[in-house]
C-alpha positions in Angstrom: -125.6 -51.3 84.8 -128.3 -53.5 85.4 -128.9 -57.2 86.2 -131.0 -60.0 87.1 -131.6 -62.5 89.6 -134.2 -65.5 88.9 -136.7 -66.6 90.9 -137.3 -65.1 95.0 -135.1 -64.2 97.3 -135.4 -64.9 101.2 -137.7 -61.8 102.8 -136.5 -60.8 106.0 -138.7 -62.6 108.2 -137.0 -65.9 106.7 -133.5 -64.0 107.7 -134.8 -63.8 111.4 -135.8 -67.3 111.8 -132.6 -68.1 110.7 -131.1 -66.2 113.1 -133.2 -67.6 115.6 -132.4 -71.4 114.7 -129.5 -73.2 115.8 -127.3 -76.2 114.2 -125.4 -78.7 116.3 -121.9 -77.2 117.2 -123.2 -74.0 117.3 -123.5 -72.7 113.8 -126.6 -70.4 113.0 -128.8 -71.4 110.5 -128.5 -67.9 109.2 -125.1 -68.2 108.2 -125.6 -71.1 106.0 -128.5 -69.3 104.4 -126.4 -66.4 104.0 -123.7 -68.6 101.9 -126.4 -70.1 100.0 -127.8 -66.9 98.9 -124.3 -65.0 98.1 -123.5 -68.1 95.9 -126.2 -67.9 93.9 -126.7 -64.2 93.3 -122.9 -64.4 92.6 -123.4 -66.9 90.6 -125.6 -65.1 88.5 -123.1 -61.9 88.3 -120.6 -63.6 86.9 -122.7 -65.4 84.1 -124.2 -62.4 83.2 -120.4 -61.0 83.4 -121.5 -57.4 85.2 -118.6 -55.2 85.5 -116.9 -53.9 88.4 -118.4 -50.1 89.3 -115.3 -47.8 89.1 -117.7 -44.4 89.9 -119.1 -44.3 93.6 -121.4 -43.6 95.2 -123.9 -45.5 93.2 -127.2 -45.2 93.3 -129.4 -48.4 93.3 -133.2 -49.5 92.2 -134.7 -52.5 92.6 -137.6 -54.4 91.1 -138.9 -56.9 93.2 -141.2 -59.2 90.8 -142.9 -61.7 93.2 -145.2 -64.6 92.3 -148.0 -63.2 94.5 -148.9 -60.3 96.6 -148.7 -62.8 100.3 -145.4 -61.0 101.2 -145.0 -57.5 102.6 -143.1 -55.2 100.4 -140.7 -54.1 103.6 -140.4 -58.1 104.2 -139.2 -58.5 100.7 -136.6 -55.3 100.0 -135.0 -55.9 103.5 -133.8 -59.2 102.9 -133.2 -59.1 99.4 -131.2 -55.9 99.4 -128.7 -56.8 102.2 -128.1 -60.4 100.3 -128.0 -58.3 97.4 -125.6 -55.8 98.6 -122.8 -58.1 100.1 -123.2 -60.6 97.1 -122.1 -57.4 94.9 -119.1 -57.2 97.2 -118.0 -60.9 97.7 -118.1 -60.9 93.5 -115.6 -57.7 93.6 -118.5 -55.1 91.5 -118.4 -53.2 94.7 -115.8 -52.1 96.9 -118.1 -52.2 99.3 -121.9 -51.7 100.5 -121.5 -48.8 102.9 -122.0 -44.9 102.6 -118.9 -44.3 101.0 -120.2 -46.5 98.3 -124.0 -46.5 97.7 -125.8 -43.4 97.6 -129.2 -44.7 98.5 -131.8 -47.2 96.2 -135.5 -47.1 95.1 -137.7 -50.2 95.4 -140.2 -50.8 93.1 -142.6 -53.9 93.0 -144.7 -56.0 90.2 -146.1 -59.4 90.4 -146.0 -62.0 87.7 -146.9 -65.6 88.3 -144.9 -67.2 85.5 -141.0 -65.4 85.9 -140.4 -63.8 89.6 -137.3 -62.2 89.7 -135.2 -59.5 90.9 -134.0 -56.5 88.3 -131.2 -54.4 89.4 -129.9 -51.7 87.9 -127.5 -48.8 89.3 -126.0 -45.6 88.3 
């Protein structure tokens, strides 16, 4: 099964500023990020009408295709896969994101200037 998601996600230094910054009444910046980021990698599940996985564990690769080489591979993959992860269980594709359920992924990287995106395909 594979899948993609348009442009960049947030790296994991943007997910720790976030967490880092406040809102008034309390709310963390990071959970509205969080939301924002779900929605529109869920967003993009459904239009591209990926099936629920009925076989687990699954094993996952990832192709992080970034506009330029300024961010730091770890950066990238750490953010992207845990927005990636819970946006597969919030659409209902997986059951859930722990051990029981993903075998382990692969993280691969390319960079093109004109279409950054994310390809994801498991197995």
């Amino acid at each position: 099964m594979t899948f993609v998601i348009e442009g960049v996600l947030p790296g994991l230094n943007d997910m720790v500023a976030a967490c880092r910054k406040r809102y008034r009444g309390g709310a963390s910046a990071y959970s509205t990020l969080k939301k924002e980021v779900e929605m529109r990698i869920v967003m993009e599940l459904r239009s591209q009408r990926i099936s629920p996985v009925r076989k687990y564990p699954v094993m996952m690769t990832y192709r992080w295709v970034e506009p330029n080489r300024r961010r730091d591979k770890s950066n990238i993959a750490a953010g992207g896969r845990k927005f990636i992860e819970d946006a597969l269980v919030v659409a209902g594709i997986l059951q859930g994101d722990g051990w029981k359920h993903i075998a382990g992924f692969t993280d691969e990287f390319a960079v093109d200037r004109r279409n950054p995106r994310v390809e994801v395909w498991f197995d």
